[in-house]
Residue, then its C-alpha position, 0 to 999 in steps of 0.5 A: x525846272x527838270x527838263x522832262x516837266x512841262x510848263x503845266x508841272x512848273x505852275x504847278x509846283x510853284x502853286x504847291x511851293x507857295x500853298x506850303x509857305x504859306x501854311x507854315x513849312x520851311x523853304x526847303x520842305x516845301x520845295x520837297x513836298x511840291x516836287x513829290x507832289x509834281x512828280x506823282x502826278x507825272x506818274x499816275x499820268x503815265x509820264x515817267x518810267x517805272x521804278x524798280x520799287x513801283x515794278x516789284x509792287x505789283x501785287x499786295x499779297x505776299x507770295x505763296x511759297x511752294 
């Protein structure tokens, strides 16, 4: 478990990891799609740093060059 996450995220990745087993996918798919799936979460709540990727993307629109 990453230090940052919380026993709620490592319940809940465990969930997700075994929801994806089950369903079909690989082991190691399904530890990737439970972290994302964890790791998003975290970020909607505001409970990491942004990224230089997500700072960029602050507005759809392409920019109006003058």
């Amino acid at each position: 478990m990453p230090e940052a996450w919380t026993n709620k995220d490592e319940r809940q990745y465990k969930k997700i990891k075994k929801s994806a087993t089950k369903r079909g996918r690989s082991d190691k798919v399904a530890k990737r799609i439970a972290a994302a799936t964890v790791n998003k979460r975290r970020a909607a709540e505001g409970r990491t740093k942004p990224t230089r990727r997500t700072a960029k993307r602050t507005s759809s629109r392409p920019r109006r060059q003058d």
